[in-house]
N, C-alpha and C positions, 0 to 999 in steps of 0.2 A: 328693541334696538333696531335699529336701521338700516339696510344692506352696508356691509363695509363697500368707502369710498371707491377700492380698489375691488369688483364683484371679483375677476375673476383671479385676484389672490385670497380674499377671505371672504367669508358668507357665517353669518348667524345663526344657530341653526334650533332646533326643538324635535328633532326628525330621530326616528326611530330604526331608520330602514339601516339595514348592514351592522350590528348595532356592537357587537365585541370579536374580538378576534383571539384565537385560541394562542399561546405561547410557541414559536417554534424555538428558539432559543433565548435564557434568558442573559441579559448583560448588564451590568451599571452602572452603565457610560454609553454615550457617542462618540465613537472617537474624532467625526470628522470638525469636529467643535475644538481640538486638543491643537497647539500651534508649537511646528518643528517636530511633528513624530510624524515619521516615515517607514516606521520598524514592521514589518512583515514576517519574517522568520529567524530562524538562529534563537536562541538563551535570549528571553529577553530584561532589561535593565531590573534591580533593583525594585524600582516604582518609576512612573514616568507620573509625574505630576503637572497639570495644567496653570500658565502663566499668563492668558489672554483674561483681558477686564473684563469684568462680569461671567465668569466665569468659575468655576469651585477649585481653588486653587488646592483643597486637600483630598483630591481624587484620583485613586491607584489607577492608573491606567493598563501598567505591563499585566493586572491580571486580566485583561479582556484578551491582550496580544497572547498571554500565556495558554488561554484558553482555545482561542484564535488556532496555534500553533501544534497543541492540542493533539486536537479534532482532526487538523488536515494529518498530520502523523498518522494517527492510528485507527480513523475511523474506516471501517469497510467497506462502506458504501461509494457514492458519487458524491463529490460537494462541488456546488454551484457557489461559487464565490460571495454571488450579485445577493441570493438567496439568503446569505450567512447574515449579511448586513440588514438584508429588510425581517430579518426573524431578531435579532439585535435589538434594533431598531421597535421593535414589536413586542419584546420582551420589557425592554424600557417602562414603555408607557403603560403594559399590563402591570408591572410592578406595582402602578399607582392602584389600581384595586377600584378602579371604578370604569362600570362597562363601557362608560360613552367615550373614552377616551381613547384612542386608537391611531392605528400608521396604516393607509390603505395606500396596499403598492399600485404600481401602474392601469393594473388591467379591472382591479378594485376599485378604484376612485371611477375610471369611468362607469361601470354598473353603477357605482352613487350616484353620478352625474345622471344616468339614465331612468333612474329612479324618484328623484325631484323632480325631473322632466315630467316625468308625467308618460313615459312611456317606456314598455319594455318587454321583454318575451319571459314566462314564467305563469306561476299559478296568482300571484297576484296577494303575497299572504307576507304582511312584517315579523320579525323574528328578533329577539333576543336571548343570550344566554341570562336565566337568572337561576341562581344557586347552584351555577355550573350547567345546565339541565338547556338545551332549547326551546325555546318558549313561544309560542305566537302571541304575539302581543294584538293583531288586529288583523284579520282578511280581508282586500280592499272591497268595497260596498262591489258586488255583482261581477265578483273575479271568478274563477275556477275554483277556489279555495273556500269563495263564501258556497255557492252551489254546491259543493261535494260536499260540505257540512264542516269543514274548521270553524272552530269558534278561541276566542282571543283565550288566552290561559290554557290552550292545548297544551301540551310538551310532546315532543317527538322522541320516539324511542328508536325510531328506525327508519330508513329511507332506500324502498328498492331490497329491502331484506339487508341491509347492513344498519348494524348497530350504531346509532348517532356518540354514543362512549367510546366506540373507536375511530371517533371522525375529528378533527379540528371543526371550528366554528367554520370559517371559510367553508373547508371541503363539503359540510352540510349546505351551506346554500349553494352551492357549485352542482351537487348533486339534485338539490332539487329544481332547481332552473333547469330549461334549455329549451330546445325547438318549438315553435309552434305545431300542434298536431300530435305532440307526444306526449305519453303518460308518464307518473311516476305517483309510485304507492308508498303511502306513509303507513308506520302505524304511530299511535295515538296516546296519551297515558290522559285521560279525564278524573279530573274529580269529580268522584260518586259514579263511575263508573268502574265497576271490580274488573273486568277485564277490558286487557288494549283494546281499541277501536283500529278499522284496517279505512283507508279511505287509497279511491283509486283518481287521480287529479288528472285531467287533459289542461296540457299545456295550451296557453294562446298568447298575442300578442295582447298585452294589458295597455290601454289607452286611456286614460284615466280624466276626463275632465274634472278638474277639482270643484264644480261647481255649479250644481243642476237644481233648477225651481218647475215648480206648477201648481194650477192651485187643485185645491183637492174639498169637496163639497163632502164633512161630517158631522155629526152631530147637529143637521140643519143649520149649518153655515161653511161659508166660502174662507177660505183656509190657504197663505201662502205656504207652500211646502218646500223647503230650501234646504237640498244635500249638499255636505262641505264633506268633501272625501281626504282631502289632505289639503296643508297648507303650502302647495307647490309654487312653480316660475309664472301660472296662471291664474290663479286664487285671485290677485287682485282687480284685473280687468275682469274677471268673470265676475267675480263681485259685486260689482258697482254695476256691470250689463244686467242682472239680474235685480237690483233697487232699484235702478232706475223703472223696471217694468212693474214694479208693485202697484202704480198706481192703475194702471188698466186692467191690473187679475180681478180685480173685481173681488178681492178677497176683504177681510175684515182685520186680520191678524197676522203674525208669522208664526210657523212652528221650524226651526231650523235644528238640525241634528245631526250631528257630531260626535252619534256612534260608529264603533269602529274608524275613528280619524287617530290616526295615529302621530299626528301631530306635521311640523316641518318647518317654514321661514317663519320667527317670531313678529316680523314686522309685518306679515300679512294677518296673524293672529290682532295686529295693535291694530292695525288698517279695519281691519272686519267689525273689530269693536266700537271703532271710532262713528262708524253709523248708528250707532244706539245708545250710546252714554255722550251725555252733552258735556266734555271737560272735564279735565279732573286726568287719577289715578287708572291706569289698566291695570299695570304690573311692575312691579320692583323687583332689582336684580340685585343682589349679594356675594360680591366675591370675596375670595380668601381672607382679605384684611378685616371683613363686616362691614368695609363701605357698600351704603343702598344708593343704586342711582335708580330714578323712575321715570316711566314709561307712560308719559300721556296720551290723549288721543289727539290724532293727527292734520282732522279735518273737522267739520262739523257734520254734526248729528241731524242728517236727514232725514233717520228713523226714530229718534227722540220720544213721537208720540204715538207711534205704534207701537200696539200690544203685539208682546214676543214669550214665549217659551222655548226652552233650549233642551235637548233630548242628549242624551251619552249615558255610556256604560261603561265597561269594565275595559275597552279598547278606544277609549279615548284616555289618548294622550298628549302630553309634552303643551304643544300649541293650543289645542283643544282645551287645554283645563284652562291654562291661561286667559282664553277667553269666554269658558262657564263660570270661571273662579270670579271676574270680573263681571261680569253679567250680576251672579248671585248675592257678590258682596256689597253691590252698591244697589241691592233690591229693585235692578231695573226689569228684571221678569224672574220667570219660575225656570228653575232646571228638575231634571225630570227623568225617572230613568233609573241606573243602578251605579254604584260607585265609579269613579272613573280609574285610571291605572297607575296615577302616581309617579311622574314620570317628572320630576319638575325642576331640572339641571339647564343650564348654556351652555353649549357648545361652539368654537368657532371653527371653521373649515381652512385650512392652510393649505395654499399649493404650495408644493415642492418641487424640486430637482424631477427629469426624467419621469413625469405628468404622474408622483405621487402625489399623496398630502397627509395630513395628519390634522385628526380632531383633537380637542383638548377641551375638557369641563374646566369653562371660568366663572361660574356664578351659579348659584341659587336662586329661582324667583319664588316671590311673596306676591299676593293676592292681594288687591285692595286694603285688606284690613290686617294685612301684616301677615296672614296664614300661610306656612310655606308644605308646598304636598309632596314635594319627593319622597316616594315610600311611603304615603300616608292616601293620597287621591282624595276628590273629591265627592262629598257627600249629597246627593241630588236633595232639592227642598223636597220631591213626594217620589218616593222608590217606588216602582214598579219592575216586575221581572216579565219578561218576556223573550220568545223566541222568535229572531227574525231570519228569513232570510229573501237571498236577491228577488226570486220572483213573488215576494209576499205582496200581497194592496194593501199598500198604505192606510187606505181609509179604514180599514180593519186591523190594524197593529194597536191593539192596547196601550203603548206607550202612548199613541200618538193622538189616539181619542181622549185618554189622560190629558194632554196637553190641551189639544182644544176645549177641554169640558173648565179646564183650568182657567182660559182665557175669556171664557163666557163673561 
């Protein structure tokens, strides 16, 4: 799918970063959708039932004001009004029980925004809650997070010696972010590792170009080597700067990888692909009703005839699969590597009022051949396991001599 018309009300998304947000209060309704109620305090009505079209004409309303009314009575503490609504608001859309779906308040949405960008101060590590638990879904390629040793499927137990079970989602990434030049110590829960692991993270400014080539000479041949770090605001001009230069590397093949991409704009995922599938099918999307719309490629296939292998693992996600999934179904090269993460929902990005917005899961996509991965990931043509990290040579990474030996 395509940037919405309007980018900067809606945007498409496959992006993992920020990915759930914890319940501050739950409620089952918005009231500001309800037309004629103005009830703030005192006994409230009976029911207040909504009468605006398209709207759920048999929804109590007075129990939210009841609730409302509540809390400021009798609660101990301090209540922020503004706070009440965006935890409301937040309860809402957890109710639906799916993590990509969320309400980032004001100061939220911009770290989103900062994080697409392609730039931002922190350790450089995506996160999601999955069975409640913090989860690293990917370290970005050559962060702080990949150096100290995170790897994708961490869970975090603790941040700075506080418990991540007595933290909300937010307040976990809020703690682990901040200055450049500053530390902060996680500890670890791995599988196949009996006890937590302690790792000490220096913060820096992450800069992320989503898109770095060279060629790399193994297995006695010349080799395009093309890192897609995520699918951010620059993925597609970087892109297309980098195929254009293929034909002077002097190379013979690509090997492109899309470990640890944790995914992000769908339409640079279709963009990407479109230079190595001549037409046709990328990806199909599925919403609610079972209608499938599809996603063909956008341009022509400049790389058609170049030999390609494709590298991921267990933190490739979202965008990433969609374009291995694609890759592998229409047997235009070899994918390679280890399962990928299964991540395979739409999401669209909504601005709101006083510079929130809200994500919301609207489809399912399928793979060329109808296969849909959410919760399931993608199966590489030749699994290889290996450990990488940022200051590893390439020319020496097992996956990737894999790859080349594949494209002989």
């Amino acid at each position: 799918m395509t940037k919405a018309k309007n980018k900067n009300r809606k945007k498409v998304l496959l992006s993992l970063f920020l990915v759930v947000f914890v319940v501050i209060t739950f409620a089952i309704g918005f009231f500001s959708g309800v037309r004629s109620v103005n009830y703030i305090s005192g006994n409230p009505p009976s029911n207040i039932l909504n009468s605006e079209k398209d709207k759920p004409a048999n929804i109590d309303f007075s129990l939210f004001w009841q609730s409302w009314n509540e809390l400021n009575k009798n609660y101990v503490g301090k209540i922020d009004p503004q706070e009440l609504i965006y935890g409301a608001i937040n309860g809402m859309l957890a109710s639906t029980d799916d993590p990509y779906t969320m309400f980032l308040k004001p100061e939220d949405n911009k770290k989103f925004q900062d994080d697409i960008s392609g730039e931002f101060s922190g350790i450089g590590v995506e996160i999601m809650m999955v069975n409640k638990l913090p989860t690293v879904v990917a370290p970005l390629s050559a962060s702080p997070a990949e150096k100290a040793g995170l790897k994708a499927k961490d869970i975090i137990i603790e941040v700075d010696g506080v418990g991540t079970s007595d933290l909300g989602f937010q307040a976990i990434i809020d703690k682990i972010r901040g200055d450049k030049g500053t530390s902060v110590k996680l500890k670890i829960s791995r599988e196949g590792s009996q006890e937590p692991l302690e790792f000490t993270v220096l913060r820096d400014t992450i800069k992320v170009d989503s898109v770095t080539a060279e060629t790399v000479t193994a297995e006695g041949q010349k080799t395009y080597y093309v890192k897609v770090r995520q699918f951010g605001d620059d993925t597609n001009t970087l892109f297309a700067k980098v195929m254009s230069n293929y034909k002077s590397s002097g190379a013979s093949a690509i090997v492109l990888d899309l470990r640890n991409n944790p995914g992000g704009y769908l339409d640079s995922a279709v963009d990407m692909a479109s230079y190595f599938l001549d037409g046709g099918v990328i990806v199909s999307e599925i919403d609610k009703d079972g209608s499938k719309k599809e996603f063909k490629t956008t341009h022509s296939a400049t790389m058609k005839d170049v030999k390609l292998a494709v590298l991921v693992n267990e933190g490739s996600a979202s965008a990433s699969e969609i374009f291995a999934g694609a890759i592998k179904d229409r047997n235009r090269g070899k994918t390679i590597g280890a399962k990928t993460f299964g991540k395979g929902s739409v999401q669209i990005l909504e601005q709101l009022k006083n510079d929130s917005a809200i994500k919301i899961t609207i489809a399912k996509w399928a793979t060329p051949n109808g296969t849909q991965i959410d919760g399931k990931g993608i199966e590489p043509d030749i699994s290889v396991v290996s450990e990488v990290s940022a200051s590893s040579d390439i020319s020496k990474d097992p996956v990737f001599i894999k790859a080349v030996e594949s494209l002989k």
